[in-house]
DODRENVEX-175059 format. One record per residue (C-alpha): residue number from 1; residue in one letter; chain; y, x negated, z negated. Coordinates in nm, 2 decimals. Each point is the difference from the previous one (the first is absolute). Example, Ala and Ser with C-alpha at 12.3 -4.5 7.8 and 13.67 -1.06 7.14 Angstrom:
REM DODRENVEX-175059
{1 A A {-0.45 -1.23 -0.78}},
{2 S A {0.34 -0.14 0.07}},
END
This chain:
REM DODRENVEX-175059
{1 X A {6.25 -5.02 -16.25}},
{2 X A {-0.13 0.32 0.10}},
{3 X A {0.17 0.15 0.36}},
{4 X A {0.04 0.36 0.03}},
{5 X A {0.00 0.19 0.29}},
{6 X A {0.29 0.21 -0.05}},
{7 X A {0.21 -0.13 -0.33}},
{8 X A {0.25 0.23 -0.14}},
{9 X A {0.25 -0.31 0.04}},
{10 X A {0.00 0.00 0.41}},
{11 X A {0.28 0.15 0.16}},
{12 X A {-0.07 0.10 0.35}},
{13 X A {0.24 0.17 0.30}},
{14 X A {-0.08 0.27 0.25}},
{15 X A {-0.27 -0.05 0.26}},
{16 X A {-0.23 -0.25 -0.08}},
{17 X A {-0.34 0.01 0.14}},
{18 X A {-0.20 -0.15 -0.30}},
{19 X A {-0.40 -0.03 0.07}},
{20 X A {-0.27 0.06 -0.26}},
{21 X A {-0.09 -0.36 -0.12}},
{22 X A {0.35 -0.11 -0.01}},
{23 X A {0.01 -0.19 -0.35}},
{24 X A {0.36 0.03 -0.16}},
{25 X A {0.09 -0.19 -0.30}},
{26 X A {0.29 0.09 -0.25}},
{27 X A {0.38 -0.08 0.07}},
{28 X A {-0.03 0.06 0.34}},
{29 X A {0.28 0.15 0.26}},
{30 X A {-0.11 0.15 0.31}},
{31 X A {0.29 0.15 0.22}},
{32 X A {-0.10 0.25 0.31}},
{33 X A {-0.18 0.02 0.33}},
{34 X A {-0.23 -0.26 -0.10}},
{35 X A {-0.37 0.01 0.13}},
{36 X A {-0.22 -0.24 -0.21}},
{37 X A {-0.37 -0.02 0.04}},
{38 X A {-0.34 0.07 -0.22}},
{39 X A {-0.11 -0.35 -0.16}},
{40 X A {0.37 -0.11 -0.09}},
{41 X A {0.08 -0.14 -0.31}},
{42 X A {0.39 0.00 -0.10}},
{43 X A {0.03 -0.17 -0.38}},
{44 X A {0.30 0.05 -0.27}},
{45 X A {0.36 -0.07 0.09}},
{46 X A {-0.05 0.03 0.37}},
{47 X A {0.34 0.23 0.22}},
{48 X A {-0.12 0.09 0.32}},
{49 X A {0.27 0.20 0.19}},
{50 X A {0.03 0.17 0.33}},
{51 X A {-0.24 0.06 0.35}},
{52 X A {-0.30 -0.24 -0.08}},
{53 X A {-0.36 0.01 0.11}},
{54 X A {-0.20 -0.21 -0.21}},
{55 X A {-0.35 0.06 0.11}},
{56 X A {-0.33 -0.13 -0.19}},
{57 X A {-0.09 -0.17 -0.31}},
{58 X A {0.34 -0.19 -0.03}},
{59 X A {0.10 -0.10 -0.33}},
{60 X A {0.31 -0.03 -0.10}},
{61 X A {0.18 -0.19 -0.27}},
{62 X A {-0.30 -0.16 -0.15}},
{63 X A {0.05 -0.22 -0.29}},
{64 X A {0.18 -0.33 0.08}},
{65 X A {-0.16 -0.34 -0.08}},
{66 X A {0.05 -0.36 0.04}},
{67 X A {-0.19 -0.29 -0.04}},
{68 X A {0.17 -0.10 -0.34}},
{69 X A {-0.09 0.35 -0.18}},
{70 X A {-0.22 0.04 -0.29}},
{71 X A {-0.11 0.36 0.04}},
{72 X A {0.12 0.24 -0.25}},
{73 X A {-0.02 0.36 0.17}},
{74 X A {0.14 0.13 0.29}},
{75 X A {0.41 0.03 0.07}},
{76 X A {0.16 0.13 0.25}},
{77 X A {0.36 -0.08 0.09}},
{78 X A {0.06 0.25 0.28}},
{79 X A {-0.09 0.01 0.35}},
{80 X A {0.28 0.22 0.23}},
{81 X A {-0.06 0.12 0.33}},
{82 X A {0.26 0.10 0.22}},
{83 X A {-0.02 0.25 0.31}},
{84 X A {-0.21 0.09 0.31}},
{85 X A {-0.28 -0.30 -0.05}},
{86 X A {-0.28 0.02 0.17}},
{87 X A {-0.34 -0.16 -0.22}},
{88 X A {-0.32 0.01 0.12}},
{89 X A {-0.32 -0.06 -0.14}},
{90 X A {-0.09 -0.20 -0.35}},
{91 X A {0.33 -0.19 -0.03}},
{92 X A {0.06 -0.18 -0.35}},
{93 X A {0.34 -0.02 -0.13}},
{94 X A {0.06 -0.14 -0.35}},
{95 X A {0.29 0.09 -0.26}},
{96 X A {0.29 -0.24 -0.04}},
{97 X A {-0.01 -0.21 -0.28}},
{98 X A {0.32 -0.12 -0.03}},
{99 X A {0.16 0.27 0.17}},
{100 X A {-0.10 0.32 0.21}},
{101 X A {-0.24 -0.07 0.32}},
{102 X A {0.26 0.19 0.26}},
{103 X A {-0.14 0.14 0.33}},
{104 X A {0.33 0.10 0.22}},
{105 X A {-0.03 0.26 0.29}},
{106 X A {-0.18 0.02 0.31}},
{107 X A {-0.28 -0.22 -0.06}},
{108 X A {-0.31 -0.03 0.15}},
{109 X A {-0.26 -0.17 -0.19}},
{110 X A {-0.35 -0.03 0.13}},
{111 X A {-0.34 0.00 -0.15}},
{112 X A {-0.09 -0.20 -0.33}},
{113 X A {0.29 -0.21 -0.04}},
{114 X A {0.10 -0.15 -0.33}},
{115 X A {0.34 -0.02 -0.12}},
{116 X A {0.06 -0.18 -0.32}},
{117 X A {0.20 0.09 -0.28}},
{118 X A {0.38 0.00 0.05}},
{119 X A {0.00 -0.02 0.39}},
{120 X A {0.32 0.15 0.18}},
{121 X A {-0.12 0.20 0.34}},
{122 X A {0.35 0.05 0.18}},
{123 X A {0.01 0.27 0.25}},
{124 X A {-0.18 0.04 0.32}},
{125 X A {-0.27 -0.25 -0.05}},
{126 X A {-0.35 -0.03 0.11}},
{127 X A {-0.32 -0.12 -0.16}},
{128 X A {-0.31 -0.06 0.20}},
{129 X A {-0.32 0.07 -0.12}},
{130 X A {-0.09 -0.29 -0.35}},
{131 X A {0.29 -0.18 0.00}},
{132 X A {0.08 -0.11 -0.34}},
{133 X A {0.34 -0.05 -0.20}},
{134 X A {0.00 -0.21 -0.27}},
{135 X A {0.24 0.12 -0.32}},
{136 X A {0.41 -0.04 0.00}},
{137 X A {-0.02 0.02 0.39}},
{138 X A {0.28 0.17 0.20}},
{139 X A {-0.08 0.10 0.37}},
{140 X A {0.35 0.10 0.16}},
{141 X A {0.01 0.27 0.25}},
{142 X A {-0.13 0.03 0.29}},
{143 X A {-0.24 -0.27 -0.07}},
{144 X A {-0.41 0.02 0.07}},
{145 X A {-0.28 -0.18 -0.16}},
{146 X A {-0.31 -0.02 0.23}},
{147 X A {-0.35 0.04 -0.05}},
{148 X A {-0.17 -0.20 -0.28}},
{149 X A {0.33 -0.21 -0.03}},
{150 X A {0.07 -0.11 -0.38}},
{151 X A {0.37 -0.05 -0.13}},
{152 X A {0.02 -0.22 -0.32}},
{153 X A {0.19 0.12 -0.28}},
{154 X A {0.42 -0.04 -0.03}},
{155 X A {0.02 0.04 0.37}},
{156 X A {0.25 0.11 0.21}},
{157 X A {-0.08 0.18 0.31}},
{158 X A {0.27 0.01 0.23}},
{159 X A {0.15 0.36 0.22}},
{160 X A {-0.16 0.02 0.33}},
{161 X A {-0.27 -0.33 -0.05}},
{162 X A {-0.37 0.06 0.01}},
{163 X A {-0.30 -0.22 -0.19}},
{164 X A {-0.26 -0.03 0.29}},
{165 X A {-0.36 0.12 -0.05}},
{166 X A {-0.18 -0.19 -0.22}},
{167 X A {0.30 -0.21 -0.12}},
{168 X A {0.10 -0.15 -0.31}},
{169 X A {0.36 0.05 -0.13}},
{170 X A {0.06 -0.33 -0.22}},
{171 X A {0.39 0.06 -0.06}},
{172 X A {0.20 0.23 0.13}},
{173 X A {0.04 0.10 0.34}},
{174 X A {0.34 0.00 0.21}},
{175 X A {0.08 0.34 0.20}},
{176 X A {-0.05 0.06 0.36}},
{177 X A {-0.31 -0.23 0.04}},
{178 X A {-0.37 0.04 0.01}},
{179 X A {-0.15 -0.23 -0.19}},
{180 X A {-0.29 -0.08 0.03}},
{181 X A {-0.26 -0.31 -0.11}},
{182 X A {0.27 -0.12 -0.19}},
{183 X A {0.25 -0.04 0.33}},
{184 X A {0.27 0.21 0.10}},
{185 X A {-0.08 0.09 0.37}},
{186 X A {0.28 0.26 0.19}},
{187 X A {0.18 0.27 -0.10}},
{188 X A {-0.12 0.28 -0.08}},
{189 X A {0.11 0.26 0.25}},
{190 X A {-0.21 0.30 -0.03}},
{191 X A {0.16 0.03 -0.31}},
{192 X A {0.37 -0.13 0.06}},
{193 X A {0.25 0.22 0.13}},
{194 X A {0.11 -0.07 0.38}},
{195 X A {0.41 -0.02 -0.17}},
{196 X A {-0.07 -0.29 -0.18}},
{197 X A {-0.09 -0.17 0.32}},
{198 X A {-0.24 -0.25 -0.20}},
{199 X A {-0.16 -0.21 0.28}},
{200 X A {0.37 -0.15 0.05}},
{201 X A {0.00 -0.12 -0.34}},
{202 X A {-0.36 -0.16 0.00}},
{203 X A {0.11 -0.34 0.01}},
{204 X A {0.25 0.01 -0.24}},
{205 X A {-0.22 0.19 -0.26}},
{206 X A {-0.22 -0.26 0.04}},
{207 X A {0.23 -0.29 -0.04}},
{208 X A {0.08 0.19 -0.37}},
{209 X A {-0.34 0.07 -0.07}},
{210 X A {-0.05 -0.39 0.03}},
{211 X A {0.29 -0.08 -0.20}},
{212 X A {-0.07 0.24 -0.29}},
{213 X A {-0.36 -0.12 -0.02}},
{214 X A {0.15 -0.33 -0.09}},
{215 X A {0.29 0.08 -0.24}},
{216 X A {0.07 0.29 -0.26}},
{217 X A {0.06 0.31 0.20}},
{218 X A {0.36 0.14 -0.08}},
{219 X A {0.30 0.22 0.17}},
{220 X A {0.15 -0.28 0.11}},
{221 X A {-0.23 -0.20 0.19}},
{222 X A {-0.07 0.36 0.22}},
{223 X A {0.39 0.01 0.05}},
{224 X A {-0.02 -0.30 0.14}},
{225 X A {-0.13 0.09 0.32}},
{226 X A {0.25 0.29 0.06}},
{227 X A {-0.26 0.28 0.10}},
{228 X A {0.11 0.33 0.05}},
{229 X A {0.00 0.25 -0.28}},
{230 X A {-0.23 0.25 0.18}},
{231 X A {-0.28 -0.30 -0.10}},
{232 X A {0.13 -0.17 -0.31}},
{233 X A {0.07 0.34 -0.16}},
{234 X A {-0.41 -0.01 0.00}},
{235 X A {-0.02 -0.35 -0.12}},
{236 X A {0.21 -0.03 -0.34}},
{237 X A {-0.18 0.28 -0.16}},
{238 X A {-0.29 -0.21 0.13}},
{239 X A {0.15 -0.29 -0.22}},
{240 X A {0.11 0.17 -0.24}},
{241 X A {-0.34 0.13 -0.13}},
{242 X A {-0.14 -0.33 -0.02}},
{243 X A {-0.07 -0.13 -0.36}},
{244 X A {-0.11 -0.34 0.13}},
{245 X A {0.29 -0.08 0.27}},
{246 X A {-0.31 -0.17 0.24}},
{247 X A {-0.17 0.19 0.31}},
END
């Protein structure tokens, strides 16, 4: 497929600071106040909407592959982007396959990341510099990937928890905790608000953490230890997106 620069197919709001070298494909949405950088690379079906800086050479909404496909041509099932996301330099972010690749609001991610196909990027989450989500992941907000860390695909992410430097994310991740060389270490507070009081809750998190790693995670085995809803209201979503009830 041929990409053209300006297709008569893109729709575009007020404002937008476009570079020369920006690469835009067909079927693309692009709302206003946008600032997006010389080198960039934005391919068919992708929505971008409101506020974003997306600096240098990122491409977004590649074709999606997996390790089962016999190549036939490129597709593209959609990549949407929300508002105010920060991207810097050479990030890779694949179409959904399945289903649209979604990017909420107020991102940051940070240079050359990969993001497979059909990953969910909540709101307000941050990705360091190379880390790399595999497809069908969902990272919940608030969450932060570190530098070089790897998440495996169908993984959870939970609000608030954070994949150490260098770490590998095997299954999914409960909130609130860095994690980090496959151990969940303390809370993490730089990121938790004060109201939720976390650190008063850290041995009781930990006692369900334990308990879910051995049995299938449900509703009813976090009931069971009579939390406040200021901190389950962040853990049943957390459940809820799991496909395979193990963390």
């Amino acid at each position: 497929m041929r990409l053209l620069k300006y297709p008569t197919s893109l729709i575009m709001g007020k404002n937008n600071y476009i570079e020369q070298g920006v690469t835009i494909s067909k079927n693309v949405i692009i709302g206003s106040n946008n600032k997006i950088y010389s080198g960039t690379i934005i391919y068919p079906n992708t929505t971008i909407g409101n506020g974003n800086v997306i600096l240098n050479d990122n491409v977004l909404g590649e074709h999606a592959v997996n390790a089962s496909e016999t190549f036939t041509g490129k597709k593209f099932g959609g990549l949407s982007i929300g508002n105010n996301n920060f991207m810097h330099v050479r990030n890779l972010i694949f179409s959904g396959e399945y289903k649209q690749t979604k990017l909420g609001d107020d991102n940051k991610i940070l240079a050359e990341c990969h993001i497979g196909h059909d990953v969910c990027i909540q709101n307000n989450v941050v990705l360091y510099p190379k880390a790399t989500i595999g497809g069908l992941c969902t990272l919940m907000n608030y969450s932060t990937v570190g530098i070089n860390a790897s998440i495996q695909q169908k993984t959870v992410i939970g609000s608030f928890s954070m994949i150490g430097m260098g770490s590998i994310a095997s299954h999914s991740v409960f909130p609130f905790y860095i994690y980090f060389n496959q151990q969940y270490t303390r809370p993490n507070v730089a990121k938790i608000p004060t109201h939720l009081h976390i650190t008063e809750y850290d041995r009781i998190l930990k006692e369900l953490i334990a308990k879910l790693r051995k049995t299938e995670c449900s509703r009813e085995c976090v009931a069971s230890f009579n939390m406040p809803p200021s901190i389950t209201n962040y853990i049943y979503p957390f459940i809820d997106q799991l496909s395979i009830k193990k963390i």
